[in-house]
Backbone as JSON, one array per atom type, in Angstrom:
{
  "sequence": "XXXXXXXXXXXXXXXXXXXXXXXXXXXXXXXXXXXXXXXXXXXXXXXXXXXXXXXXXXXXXXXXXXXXXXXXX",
  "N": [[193.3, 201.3, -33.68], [189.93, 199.68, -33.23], [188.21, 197.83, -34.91], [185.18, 198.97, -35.86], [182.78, 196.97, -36.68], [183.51, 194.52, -35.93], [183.02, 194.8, -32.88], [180.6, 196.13, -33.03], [179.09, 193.5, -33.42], [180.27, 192.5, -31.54], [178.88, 193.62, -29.1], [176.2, 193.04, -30.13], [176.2, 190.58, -29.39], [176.89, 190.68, -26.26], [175.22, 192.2, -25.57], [172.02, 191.41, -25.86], [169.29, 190.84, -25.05], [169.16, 193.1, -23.54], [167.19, 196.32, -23.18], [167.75, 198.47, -25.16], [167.86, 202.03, -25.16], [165.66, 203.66, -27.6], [166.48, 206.32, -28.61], [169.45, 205.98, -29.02], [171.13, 205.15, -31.36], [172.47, 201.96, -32.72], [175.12, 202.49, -34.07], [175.95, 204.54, -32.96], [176.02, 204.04, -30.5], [177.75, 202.18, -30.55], [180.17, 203.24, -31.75], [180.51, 205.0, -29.28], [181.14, 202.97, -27.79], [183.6, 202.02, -28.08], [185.05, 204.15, -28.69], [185.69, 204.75, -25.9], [186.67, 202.54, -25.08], [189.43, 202.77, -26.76], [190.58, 204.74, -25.85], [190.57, 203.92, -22.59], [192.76, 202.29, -23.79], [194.88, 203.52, -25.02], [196.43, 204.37, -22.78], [196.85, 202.72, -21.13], [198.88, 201.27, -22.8], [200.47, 204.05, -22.59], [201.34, 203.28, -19.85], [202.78, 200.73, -20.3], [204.44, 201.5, -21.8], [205.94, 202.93, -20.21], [207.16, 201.19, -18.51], [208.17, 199.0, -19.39], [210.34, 200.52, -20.77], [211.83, 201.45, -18.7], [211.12, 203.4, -17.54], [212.68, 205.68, -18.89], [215.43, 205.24, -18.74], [216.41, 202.5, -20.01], [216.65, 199.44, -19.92], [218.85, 198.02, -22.48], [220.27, 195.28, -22.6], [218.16, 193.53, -21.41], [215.69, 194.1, -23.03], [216.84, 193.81, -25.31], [216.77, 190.75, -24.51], [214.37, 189.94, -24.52], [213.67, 190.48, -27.08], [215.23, 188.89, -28.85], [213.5, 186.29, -28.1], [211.26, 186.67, -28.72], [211.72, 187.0, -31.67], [212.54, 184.56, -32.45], [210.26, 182.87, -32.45]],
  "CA": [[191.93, 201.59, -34.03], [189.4, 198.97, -33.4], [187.26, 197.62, -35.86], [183.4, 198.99, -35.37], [182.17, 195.88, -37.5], [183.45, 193.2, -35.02], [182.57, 195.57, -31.85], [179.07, 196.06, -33.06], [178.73, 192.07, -33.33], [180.3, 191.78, -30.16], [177.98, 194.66, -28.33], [174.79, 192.47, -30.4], [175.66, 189.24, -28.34], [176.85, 191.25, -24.79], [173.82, 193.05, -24.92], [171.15, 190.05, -25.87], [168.01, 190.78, -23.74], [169.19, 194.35, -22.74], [166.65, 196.76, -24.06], [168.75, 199.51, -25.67], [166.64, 203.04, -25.55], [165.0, 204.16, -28.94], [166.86, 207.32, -29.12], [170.52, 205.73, -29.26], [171.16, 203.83, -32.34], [173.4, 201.32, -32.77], [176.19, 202.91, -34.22], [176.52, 205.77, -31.83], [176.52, 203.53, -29.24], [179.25, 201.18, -30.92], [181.24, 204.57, -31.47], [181.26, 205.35, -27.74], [181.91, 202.0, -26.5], [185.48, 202.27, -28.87], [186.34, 205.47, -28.23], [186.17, 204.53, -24.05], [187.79, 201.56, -24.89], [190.33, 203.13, -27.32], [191.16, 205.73, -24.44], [191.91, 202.63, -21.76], [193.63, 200.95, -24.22], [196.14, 203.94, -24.99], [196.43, 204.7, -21.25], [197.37, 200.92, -20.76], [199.96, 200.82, -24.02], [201.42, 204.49, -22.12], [201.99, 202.7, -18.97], [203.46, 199.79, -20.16], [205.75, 201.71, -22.65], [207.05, 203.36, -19.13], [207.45, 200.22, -17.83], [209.21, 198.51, -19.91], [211.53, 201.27, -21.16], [212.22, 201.12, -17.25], [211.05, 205.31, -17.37], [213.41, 206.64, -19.4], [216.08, 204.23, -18.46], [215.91, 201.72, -20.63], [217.51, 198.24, -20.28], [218.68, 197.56, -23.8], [220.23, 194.14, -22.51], [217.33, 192.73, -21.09], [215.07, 194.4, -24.15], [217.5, 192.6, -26.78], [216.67, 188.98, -24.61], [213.12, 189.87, -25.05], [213.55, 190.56, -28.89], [215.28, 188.06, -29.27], [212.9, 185.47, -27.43], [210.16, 186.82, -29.78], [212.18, 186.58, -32.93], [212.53, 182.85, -32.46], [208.95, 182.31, -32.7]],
  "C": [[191.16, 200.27, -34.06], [188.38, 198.93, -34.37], [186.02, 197.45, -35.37], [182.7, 197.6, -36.06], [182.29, 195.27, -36.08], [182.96, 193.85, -33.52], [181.06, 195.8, -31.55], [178.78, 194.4, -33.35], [179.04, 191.8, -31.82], [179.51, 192.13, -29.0], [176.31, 193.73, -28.65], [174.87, 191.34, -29.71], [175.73, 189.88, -27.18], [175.41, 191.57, -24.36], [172.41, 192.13, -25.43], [170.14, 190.39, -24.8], [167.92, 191.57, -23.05], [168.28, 195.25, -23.55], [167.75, 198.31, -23.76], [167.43, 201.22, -25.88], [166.86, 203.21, -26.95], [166.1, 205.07, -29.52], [168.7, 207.12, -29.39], [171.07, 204.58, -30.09], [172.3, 203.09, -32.31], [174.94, 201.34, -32.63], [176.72, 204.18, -33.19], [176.46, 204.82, -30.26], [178.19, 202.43, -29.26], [180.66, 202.4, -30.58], [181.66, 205.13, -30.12], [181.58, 204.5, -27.05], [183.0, 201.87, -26.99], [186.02, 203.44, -28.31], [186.55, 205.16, -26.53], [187.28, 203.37, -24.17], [189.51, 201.95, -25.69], [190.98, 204.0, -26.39], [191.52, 204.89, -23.27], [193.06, 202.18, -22.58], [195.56, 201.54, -24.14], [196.75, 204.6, -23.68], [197.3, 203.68, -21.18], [198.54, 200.64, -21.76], [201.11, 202.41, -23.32], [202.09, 203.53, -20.89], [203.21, 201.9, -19.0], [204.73, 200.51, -21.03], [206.6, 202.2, -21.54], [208.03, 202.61, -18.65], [208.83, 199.49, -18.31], [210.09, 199.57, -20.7], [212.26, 201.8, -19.76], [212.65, 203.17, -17.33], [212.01, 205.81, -17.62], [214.69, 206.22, -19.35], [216.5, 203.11, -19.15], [216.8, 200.41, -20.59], [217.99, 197.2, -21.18], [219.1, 195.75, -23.62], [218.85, 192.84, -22.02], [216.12, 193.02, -22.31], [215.45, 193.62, -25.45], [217.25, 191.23, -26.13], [215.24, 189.29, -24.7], [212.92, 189.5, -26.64], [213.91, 189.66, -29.41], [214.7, 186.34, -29.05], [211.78, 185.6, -28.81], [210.0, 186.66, -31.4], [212.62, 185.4, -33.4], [211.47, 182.22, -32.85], [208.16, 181.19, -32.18]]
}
């Protein structure tokens, strides 16, 4: 879930000098640029879970040198 706070700051610099119509306030526009982006995002987090669980397949040896690459820090 992204945070509408930092989204609507980041939408007030993107959009800088864009005139925004009257009838779409702020927040309903913040709210639909998350939910589009929240819908790529979990699109993009299925893929990769395919990916790397090598579709159902899963290559626990090469998954444990990941884990353990990451648990080194």
């Amino acid at each position: 879930m992204l945070d509408r706070g930092v989204i609507k700051d980041f939408l007030d610099e993107e959009l800088e000098g864009i005139e925004i119509p009257e009838e779409l306030s702020m927040e309903a526009l913040t709210e639909a640029f998350c939910q589009y982006v929240e819908d790529d995002y979990y699109e993009w987090l299925r893929d990769n879970a395919q990916s790397f669980f090598n579709h159902g397949d899963p290559d626990w040896a090469w998954i444990a040198k990941k884990a353990k690459l990451v648990s080194k820090g």
